[in-house]
PDB file of N, CA, C and O in Angstrom:
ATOM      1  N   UNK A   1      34.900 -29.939  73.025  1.00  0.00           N
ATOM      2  CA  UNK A   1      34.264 -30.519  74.198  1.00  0.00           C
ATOM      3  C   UNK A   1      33.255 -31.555  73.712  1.00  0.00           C
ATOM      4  O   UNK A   1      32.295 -31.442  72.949  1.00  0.00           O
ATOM      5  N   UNK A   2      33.717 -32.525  74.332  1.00  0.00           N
ATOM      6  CA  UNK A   2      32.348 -33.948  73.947  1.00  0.00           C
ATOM      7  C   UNK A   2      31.113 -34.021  74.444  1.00  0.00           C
ATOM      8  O   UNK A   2      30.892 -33.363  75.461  1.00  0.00           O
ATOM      9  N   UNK A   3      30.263 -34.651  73.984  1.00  0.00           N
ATOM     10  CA  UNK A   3      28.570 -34.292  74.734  1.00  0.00           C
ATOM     11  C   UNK A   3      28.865 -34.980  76.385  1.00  0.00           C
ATOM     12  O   UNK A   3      28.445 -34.384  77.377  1.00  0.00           O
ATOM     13  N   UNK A   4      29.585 -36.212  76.488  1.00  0.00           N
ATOM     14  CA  UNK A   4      29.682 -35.911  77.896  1.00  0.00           C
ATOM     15  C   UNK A   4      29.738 -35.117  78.791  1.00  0.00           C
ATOM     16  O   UNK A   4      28.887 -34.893  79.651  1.00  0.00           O
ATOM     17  N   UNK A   5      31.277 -34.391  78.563  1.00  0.00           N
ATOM     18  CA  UNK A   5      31.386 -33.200  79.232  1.00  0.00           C
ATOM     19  C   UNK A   5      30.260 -32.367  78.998  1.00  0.00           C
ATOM     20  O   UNK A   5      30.134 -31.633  79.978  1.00  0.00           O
ATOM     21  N   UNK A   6      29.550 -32.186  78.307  1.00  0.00           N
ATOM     22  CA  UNK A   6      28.449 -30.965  77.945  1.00  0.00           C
ATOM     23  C   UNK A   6      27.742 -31.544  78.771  1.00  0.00           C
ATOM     24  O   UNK A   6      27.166 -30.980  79.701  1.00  0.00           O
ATOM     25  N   UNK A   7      27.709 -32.739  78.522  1.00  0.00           N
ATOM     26  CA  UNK A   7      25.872 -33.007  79.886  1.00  0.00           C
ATOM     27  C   UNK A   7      26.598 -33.395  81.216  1.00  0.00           C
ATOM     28  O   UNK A   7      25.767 -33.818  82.019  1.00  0.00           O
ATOM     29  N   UNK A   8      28.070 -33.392  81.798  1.00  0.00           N
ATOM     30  CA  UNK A   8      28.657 -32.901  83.066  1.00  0.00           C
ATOM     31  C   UNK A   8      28.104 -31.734  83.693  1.00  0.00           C
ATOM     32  O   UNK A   8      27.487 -31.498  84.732  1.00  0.00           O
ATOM     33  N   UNK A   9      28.741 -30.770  82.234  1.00  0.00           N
ATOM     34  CA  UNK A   9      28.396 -29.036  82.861  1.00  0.00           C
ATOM     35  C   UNK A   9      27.030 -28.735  82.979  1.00  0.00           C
ATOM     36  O   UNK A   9      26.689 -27.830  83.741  1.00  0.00           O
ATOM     37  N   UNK A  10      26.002 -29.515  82.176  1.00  0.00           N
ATOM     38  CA  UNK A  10      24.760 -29.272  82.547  1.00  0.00           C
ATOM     39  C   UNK A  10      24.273 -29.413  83.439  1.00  0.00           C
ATOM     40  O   UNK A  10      23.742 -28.414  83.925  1.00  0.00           O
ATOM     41  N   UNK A  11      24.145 -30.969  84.316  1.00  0.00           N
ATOM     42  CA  UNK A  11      23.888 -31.501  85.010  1.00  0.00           C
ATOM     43  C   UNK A  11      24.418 -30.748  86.271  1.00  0.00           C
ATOM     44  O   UNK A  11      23.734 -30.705  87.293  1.00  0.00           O
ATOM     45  N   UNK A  12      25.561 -30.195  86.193  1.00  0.00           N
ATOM     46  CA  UNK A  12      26.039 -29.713  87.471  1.00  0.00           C
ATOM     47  C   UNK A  12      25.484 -28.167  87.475  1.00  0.00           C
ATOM     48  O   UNK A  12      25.195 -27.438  88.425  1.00  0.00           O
ATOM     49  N   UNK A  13      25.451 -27.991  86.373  1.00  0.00           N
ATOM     50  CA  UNK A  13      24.720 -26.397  86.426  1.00  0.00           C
ATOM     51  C   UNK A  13      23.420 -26.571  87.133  1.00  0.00           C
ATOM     52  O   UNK A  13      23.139 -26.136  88.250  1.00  0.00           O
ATOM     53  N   UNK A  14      22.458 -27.456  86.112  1.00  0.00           N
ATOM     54  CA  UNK A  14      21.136 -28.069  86.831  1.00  0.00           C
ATOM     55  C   UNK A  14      20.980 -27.706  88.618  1.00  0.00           C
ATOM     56  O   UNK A  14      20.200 -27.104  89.355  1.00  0.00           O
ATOM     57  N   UNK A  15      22.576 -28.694  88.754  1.00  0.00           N
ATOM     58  CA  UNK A  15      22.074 -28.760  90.431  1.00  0.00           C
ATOM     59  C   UNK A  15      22.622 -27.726  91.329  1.00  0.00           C
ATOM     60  O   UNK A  15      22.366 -27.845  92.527  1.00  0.00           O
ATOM     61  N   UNK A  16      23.395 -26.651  90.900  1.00  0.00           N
ATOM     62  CA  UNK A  16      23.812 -25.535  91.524  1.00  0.00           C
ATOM     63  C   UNK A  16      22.684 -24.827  91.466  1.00  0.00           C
ATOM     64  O   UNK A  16      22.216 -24.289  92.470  1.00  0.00           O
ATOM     65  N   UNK A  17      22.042 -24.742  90.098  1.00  0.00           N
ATOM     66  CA  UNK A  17      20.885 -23.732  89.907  1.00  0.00           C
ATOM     67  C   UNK A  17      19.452 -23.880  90.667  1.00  0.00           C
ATOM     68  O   UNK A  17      18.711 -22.972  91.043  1.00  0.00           O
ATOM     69  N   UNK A  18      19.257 -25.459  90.798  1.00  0.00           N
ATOM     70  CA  UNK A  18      18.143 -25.964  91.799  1.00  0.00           C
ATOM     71  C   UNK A  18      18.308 -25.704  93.346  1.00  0.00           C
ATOM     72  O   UNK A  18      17.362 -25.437  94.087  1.00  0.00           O
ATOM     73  N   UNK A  19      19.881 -25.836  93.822  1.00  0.00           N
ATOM     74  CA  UNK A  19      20.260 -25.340  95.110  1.00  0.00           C
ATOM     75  C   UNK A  19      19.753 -23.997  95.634  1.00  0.00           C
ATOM     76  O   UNK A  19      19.364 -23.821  96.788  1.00  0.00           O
ATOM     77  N   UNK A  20      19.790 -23.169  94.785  1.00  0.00           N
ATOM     78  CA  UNK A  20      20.185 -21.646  94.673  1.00  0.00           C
ATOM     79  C   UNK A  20      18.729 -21.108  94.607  1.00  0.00           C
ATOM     80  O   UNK A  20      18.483 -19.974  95.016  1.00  0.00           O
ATOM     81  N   UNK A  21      17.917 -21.783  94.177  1.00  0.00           N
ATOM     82  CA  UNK A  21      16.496 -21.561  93.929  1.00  0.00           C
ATOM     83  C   UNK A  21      15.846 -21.582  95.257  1.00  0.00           C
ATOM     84  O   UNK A  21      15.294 -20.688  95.898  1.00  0.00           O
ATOM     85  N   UNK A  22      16.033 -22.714  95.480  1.00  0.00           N
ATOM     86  CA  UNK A  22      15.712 -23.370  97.309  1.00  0.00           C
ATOM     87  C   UNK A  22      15.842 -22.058  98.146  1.00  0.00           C
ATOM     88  O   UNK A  22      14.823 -21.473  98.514  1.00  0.00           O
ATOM     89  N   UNK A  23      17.127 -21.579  98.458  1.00  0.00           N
ATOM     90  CA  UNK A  23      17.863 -21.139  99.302  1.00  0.00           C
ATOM     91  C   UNK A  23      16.858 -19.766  98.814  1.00  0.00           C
ATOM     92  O   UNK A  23      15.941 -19.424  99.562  1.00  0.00           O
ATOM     93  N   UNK A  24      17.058 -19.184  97.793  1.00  0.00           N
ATOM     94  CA  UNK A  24      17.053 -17.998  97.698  1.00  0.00           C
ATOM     95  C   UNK A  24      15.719 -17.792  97.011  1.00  0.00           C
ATOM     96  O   UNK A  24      15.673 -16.651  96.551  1.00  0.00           O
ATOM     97  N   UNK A  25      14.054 -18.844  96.656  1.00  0.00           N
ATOM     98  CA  UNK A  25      13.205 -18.752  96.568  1.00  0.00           C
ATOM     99  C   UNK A  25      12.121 -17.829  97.467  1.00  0.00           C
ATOM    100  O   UNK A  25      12.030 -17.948  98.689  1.00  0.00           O
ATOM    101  N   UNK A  26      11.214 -16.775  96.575  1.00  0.00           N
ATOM    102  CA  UNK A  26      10.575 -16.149  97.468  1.00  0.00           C
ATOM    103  C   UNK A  26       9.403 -16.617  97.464  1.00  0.00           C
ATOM    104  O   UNK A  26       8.440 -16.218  98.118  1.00  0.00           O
ATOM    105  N   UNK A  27       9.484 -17.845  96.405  1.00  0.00           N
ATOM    106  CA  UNK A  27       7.647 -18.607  97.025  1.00  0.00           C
ATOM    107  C   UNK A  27       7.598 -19.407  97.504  1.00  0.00           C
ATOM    108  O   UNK A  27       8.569 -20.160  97.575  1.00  0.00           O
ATOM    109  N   UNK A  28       6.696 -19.608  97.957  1.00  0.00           N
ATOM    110  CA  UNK A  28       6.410 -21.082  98.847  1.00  0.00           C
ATOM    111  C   UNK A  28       6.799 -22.450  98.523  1.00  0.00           C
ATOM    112  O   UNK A  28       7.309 -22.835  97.471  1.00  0.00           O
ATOM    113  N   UNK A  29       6.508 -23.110  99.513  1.00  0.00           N
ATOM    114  CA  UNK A  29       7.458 -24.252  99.501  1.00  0.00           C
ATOM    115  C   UNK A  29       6.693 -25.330  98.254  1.00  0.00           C
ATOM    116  O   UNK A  29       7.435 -26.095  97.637  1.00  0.00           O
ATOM    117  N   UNK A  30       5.204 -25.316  97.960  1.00  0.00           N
ATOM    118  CA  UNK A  30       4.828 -25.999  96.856  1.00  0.00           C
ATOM    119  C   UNK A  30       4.835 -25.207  95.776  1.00  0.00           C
ATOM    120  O   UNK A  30       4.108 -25.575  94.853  1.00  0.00           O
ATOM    121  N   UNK A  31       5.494 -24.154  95.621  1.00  0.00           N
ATOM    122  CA  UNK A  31       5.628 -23.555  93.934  1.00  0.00           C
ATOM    123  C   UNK A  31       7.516 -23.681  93.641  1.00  0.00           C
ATOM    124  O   UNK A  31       8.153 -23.746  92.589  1.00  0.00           O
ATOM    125  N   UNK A  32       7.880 -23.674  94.835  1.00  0.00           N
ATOM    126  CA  UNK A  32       9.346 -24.282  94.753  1.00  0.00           C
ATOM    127  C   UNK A  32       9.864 -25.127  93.926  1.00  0.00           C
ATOM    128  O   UNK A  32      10.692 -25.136  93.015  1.00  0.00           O
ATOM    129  N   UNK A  33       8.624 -26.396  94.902  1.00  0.00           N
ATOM    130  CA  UNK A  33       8.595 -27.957  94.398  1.00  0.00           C
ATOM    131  C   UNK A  33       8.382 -27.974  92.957  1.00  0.00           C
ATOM    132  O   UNK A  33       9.293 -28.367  92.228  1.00  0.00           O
ATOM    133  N   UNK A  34       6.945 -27.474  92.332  1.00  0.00           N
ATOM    134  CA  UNK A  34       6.907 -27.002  91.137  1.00  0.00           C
ATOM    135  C   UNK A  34       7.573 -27.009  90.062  1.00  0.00           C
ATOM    136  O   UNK A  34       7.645 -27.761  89.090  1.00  0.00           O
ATOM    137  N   UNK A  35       8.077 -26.004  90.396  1.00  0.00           N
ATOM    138  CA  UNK A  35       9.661 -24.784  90.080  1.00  0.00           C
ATOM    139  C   UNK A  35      10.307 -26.326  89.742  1.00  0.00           C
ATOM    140  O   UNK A  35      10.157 -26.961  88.698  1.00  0.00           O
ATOM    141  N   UNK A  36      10.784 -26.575  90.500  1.00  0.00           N
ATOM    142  CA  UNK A  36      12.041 -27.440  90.646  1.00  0.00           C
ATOM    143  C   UNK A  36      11.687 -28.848  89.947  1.00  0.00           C
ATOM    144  O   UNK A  36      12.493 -29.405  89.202  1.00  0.00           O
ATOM    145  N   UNK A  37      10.443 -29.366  90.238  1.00  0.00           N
ATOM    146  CA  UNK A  37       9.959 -30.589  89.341  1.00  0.00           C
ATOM    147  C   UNK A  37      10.063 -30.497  87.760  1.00  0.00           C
ATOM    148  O   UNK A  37      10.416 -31.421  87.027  1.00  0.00           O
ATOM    149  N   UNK A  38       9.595 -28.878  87.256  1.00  0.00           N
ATOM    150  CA  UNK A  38       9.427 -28.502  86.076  1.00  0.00           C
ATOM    151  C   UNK A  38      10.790 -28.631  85.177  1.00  0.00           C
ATOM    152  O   UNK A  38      11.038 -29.289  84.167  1.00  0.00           O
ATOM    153  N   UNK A  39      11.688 -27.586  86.089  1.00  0.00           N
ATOM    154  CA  UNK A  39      13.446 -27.533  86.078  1.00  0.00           C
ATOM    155  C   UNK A  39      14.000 -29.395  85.403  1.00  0.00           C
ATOM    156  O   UNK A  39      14.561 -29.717  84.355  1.00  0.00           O
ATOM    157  N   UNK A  40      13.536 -30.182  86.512  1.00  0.00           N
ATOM    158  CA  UNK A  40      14.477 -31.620  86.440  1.00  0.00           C
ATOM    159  C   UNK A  40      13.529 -32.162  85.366  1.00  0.00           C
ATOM    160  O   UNK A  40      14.120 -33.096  84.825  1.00  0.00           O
ATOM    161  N   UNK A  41      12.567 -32.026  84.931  1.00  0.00           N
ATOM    162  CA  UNK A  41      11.628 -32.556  83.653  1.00  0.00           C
ATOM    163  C   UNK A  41      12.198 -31.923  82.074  1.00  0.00           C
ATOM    164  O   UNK A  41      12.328 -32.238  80.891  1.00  0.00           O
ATOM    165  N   UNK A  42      12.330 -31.247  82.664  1.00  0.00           N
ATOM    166  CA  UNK A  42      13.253 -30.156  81.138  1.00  0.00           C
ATOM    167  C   UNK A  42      14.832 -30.958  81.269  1.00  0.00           C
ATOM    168  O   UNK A  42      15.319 -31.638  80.365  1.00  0.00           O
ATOM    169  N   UNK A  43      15.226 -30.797  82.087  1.00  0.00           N
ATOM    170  CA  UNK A  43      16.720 -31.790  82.236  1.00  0.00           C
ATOM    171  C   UNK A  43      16.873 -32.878  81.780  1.00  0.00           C
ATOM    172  O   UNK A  43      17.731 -33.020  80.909  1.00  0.00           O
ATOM    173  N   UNK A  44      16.262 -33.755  82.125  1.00  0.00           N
ATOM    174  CA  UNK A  44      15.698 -35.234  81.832  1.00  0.00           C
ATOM    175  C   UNK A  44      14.951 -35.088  80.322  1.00  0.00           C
ATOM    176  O   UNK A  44      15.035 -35.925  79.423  1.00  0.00           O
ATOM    177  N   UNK A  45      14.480 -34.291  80.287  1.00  0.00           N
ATOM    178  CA  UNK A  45      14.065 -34.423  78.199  1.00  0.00           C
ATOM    179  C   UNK A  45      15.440 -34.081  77.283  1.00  0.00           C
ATOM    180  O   UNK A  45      15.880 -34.705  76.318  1.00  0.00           O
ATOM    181  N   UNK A  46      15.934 -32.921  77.906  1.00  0.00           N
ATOM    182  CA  UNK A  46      17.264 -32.496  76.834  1.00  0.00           C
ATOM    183  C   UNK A  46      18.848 -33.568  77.253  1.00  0.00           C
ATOM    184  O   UNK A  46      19.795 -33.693  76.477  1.00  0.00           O
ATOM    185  N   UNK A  47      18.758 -34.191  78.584  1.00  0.00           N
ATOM    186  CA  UNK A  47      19.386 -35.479  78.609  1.00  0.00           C
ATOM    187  C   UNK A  47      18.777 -36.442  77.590  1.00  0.00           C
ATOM    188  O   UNK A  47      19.299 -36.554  76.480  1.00  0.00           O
ATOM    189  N   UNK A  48      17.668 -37.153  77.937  1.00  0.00           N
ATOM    190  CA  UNK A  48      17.407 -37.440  76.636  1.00  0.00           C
ATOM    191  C   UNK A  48      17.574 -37.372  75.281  1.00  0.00           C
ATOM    192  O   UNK A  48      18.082 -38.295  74.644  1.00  0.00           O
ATOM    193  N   UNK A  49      17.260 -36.543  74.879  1.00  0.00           N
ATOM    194  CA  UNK A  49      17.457 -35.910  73.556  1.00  0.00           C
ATOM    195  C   UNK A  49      18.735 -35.871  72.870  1.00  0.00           C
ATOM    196  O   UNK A  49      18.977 -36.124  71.690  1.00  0.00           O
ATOM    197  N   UNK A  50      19.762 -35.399  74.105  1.00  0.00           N
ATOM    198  CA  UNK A  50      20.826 -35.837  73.870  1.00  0.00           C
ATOM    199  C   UNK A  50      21.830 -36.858  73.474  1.00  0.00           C
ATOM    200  O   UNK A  50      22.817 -36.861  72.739  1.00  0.00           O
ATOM    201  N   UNK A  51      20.911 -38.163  74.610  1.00  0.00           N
ATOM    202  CA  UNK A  51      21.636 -39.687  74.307  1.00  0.00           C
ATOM    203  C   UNK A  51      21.002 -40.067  72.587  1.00  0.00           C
ATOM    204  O   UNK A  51      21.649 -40.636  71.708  1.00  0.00           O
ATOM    205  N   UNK A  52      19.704 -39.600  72.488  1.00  0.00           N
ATOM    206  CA  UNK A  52      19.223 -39.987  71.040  1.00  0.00           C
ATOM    207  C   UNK A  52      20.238 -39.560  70.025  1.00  0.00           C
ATOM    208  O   UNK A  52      20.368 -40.168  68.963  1.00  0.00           O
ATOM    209  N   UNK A  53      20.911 -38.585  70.328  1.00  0.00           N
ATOM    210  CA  UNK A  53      21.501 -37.326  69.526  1.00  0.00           C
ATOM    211  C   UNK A  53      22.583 -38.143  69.115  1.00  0.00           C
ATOM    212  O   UNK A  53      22.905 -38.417  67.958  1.00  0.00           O
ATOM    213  N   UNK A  54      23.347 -38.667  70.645  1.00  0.00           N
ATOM    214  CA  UNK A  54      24.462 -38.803  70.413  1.00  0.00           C
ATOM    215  C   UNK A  54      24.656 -40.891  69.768  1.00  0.00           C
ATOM    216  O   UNK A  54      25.513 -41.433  69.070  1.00  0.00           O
ATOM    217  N   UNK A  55      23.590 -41.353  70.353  1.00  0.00           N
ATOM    218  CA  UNK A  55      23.136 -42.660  69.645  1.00  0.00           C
ATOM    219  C   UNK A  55      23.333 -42.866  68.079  1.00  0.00           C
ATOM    220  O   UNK A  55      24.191 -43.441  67.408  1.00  0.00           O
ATOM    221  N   UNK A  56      22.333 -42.250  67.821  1.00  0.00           N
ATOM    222  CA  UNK A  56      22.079 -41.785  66.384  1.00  0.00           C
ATOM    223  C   UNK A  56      23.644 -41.151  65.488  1.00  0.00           C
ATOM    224  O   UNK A  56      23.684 -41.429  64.289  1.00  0.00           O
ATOM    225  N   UNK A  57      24.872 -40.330  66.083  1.00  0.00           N
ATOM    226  CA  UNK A  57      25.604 -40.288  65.962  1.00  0.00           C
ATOM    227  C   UNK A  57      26.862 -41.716  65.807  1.00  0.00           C
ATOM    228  O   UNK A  57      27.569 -41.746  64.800  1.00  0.00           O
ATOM    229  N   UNK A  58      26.963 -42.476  66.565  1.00  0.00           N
ATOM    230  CA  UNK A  58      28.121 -43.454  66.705  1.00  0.00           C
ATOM    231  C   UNK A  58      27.099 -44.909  66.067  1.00  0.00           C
ATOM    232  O   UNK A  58      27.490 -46.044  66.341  1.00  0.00           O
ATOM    233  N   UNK A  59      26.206 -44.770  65.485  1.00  0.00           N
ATOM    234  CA  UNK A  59      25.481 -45.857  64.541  1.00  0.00           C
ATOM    235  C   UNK A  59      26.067 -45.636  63.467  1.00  0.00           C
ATOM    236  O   UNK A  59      26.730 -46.465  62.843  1.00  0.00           O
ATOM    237  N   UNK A  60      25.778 -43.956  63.017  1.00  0.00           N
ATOM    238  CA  UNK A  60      26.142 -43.871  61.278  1.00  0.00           C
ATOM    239  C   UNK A  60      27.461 -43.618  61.463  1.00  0.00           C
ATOM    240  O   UNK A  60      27.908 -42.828  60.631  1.00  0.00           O
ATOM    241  N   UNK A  61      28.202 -43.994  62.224  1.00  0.00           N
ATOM    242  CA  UNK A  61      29.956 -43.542  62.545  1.00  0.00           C
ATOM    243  C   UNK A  61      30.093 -45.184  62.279  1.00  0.00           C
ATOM    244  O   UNK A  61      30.982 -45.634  61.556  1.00  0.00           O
ATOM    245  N   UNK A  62      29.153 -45.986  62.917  1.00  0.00           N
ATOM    246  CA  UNK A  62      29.664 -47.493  62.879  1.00  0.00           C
ATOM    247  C   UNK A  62      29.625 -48.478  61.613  1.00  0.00           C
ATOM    248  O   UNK A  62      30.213 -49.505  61.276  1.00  0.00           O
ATOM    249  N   UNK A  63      28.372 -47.419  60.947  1.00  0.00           N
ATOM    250  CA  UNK A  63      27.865 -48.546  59.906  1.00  0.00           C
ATOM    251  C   UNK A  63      29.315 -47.500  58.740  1.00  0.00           C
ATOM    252  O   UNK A  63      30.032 -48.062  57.913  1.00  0.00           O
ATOM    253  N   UNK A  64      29.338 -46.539  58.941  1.00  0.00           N
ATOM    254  CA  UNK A  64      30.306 -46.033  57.901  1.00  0.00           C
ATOM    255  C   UNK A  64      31.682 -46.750  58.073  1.00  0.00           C
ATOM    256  O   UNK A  64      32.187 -47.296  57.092  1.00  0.00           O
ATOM    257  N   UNK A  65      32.176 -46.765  59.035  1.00  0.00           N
ATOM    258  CA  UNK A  65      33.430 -47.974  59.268  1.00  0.00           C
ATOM    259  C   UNK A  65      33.147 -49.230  58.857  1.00  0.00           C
ATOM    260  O   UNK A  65      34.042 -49.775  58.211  1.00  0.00           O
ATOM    261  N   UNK A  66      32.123 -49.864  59.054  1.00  0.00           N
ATOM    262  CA  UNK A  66      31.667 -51.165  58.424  1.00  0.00           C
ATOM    263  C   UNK A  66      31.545 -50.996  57.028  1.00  0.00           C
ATOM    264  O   UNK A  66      32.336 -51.785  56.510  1.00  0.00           O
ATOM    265  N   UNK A  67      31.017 -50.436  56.276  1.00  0.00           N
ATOM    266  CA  UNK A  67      30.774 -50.254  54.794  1.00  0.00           C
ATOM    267  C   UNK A  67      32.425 -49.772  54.664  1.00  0.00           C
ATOM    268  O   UNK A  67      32.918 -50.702  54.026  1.00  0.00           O
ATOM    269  N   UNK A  68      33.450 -48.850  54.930  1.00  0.00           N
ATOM    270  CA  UNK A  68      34.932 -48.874  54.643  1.00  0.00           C
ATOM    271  C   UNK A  68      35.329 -50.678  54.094  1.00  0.00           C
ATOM    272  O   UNK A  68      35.389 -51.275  53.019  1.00  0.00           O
ATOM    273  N   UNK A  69      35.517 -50.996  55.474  1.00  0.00           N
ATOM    274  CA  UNK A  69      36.209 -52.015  55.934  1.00  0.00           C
ATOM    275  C   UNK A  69      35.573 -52.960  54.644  1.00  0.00           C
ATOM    276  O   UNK A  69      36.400 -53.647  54.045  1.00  0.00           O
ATOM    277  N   UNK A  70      34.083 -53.028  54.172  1.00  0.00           N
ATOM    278  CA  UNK A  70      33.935 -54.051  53.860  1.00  0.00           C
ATOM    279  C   UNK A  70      34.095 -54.119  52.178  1.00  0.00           C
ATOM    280  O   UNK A  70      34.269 -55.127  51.494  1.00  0.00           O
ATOM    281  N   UNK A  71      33.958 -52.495  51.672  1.00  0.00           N
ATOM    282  CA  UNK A  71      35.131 -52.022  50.747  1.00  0.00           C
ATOM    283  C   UNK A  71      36.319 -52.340  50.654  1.00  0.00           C
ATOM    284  O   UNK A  71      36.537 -53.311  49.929  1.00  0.00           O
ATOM    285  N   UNK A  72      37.073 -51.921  51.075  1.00  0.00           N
ATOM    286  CA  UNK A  72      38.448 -52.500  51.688  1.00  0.00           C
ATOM    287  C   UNK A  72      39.082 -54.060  51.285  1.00  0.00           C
ATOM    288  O   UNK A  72      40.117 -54.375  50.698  1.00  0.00           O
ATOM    289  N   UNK A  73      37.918 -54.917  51.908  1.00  0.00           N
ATOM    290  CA  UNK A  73      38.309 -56.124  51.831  1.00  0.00           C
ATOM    291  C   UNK A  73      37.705 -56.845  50.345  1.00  0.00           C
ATOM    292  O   UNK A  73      38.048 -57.853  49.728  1.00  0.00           O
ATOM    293  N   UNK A  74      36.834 -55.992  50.152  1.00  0.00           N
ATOM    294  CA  UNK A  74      36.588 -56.426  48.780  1.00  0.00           C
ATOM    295  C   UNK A  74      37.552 -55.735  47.663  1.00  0.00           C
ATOM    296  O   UNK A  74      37.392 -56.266  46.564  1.00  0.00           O
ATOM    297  N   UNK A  75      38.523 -54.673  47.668  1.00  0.00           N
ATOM    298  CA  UNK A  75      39.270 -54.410  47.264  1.00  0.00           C
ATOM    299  C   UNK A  75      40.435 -55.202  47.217  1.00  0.00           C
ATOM    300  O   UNK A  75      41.185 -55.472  46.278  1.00  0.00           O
ATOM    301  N   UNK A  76      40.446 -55.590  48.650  1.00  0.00           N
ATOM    302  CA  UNK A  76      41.770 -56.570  49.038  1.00  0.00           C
ATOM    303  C   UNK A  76      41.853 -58.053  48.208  1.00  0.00           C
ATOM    304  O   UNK A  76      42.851 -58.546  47.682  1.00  0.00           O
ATOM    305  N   UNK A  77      40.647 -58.527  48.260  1.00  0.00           N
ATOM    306  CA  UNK A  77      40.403 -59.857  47.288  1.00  0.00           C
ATOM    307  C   UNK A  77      40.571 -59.563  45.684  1.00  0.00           C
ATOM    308  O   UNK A  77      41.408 -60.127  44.979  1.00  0.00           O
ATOM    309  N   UNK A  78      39.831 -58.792  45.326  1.00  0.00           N
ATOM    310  CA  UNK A  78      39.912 -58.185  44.107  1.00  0.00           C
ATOM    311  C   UNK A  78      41.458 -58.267  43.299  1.00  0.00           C
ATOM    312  O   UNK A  78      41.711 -58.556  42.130  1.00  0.00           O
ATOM    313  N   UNK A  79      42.171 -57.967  44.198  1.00  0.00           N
ATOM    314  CA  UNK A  79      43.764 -57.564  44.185  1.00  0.00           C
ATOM    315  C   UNK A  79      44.463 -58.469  43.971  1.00  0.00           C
ATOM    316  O   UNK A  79      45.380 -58.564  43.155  1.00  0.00           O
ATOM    317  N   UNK A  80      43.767 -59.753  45.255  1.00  0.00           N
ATOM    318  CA  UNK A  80      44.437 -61.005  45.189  1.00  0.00           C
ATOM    319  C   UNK A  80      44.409 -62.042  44.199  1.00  0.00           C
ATOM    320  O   UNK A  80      45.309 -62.740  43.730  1.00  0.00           O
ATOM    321  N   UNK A  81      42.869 -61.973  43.932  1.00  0.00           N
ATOM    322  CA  UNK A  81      42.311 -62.840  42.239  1.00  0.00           C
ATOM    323  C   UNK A  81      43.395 -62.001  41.308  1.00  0.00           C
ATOM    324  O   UNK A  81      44.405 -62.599  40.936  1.00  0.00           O
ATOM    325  N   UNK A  82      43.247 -61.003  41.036  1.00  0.00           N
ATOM    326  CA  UNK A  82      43.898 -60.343  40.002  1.00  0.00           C
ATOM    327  C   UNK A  82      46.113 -60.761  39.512  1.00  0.00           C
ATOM    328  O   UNK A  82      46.866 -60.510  38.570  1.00  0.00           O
ATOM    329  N   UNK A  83      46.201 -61.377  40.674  1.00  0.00           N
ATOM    330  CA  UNK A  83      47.557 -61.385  41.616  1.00  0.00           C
ATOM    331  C   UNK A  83      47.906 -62.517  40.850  1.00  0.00           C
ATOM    332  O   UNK A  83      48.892 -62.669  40.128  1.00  0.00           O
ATOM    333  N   UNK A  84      46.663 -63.556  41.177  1.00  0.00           N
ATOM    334  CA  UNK A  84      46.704 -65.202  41.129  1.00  0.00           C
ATOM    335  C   UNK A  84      46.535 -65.067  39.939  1.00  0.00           C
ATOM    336  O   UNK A  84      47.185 -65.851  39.248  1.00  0.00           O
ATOM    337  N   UNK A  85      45.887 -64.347  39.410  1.00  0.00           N
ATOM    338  CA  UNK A  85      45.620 -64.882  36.986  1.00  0.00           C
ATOM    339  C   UNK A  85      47.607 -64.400  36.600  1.00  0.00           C
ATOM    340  O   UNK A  85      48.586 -64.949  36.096  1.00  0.00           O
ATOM    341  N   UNK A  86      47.338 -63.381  37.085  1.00  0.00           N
ATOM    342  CA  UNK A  86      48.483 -62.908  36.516  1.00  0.00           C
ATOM    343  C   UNK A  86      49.787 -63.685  36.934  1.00  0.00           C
ATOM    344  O   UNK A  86      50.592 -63.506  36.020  1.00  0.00           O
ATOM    345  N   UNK A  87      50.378 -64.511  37.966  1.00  0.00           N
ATOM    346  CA  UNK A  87      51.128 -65.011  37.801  1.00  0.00           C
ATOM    347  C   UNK A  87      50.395 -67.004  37.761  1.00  0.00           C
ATOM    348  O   UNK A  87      51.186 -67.840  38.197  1.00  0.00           O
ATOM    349  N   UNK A  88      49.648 -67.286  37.490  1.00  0.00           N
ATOM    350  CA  UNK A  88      49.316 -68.512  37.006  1.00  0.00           C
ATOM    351  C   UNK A  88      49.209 -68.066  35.668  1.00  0.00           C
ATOM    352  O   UNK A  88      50.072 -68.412  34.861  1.00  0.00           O
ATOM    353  N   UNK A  89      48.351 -67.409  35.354  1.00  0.00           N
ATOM    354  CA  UNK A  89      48.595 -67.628  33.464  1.00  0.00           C
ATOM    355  C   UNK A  89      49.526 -66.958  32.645  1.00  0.00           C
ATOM    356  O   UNK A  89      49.572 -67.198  31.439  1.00  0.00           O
TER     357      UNK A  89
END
């Protein structure tokens, strides 16, 4: 499962669980609010945390394909000089 889907199921958990609070809260309507402000502040940090997570992930995924590739092509030249002595001299 990809962090998308993970912060799908969160997010939707989030808002079933905030529903359910409402409905079935036995305190008042400003410890609710509270409740529920506190809830979407914790959401919004580990969303966060997450995009950093997953940021920080597909950089060193990018720069590692870039450093391949640029291996690669310096291999590829390497090959080709080597190509050109050998049938010129």
């Amino acid at each position: 499962m990809n962090n998308s889907n993970k912060m799908l199921w969160f997010v939707a958990g989030a808002s079933i669980g905030a529903t359910l609070a409402i409905l079935f809260a036995p305190q008042s309507g400003e410890e609710t609010r509270r409740f529920l402000g506190e809830q979407a502040r914790k959401g919004r940090d580990k969303l966060a945390d997450a995009s950093r997570g997953a940021y920080g992930k597909s950089r060193d995924l990018f720069d590692r394909g870039r450093d391949l590739a640029d291996e690669a092509a310096d291999m590829m030249e390497e090959g080709m000089d080597r190509a050109r002595r050998t049938f010129q001299g």
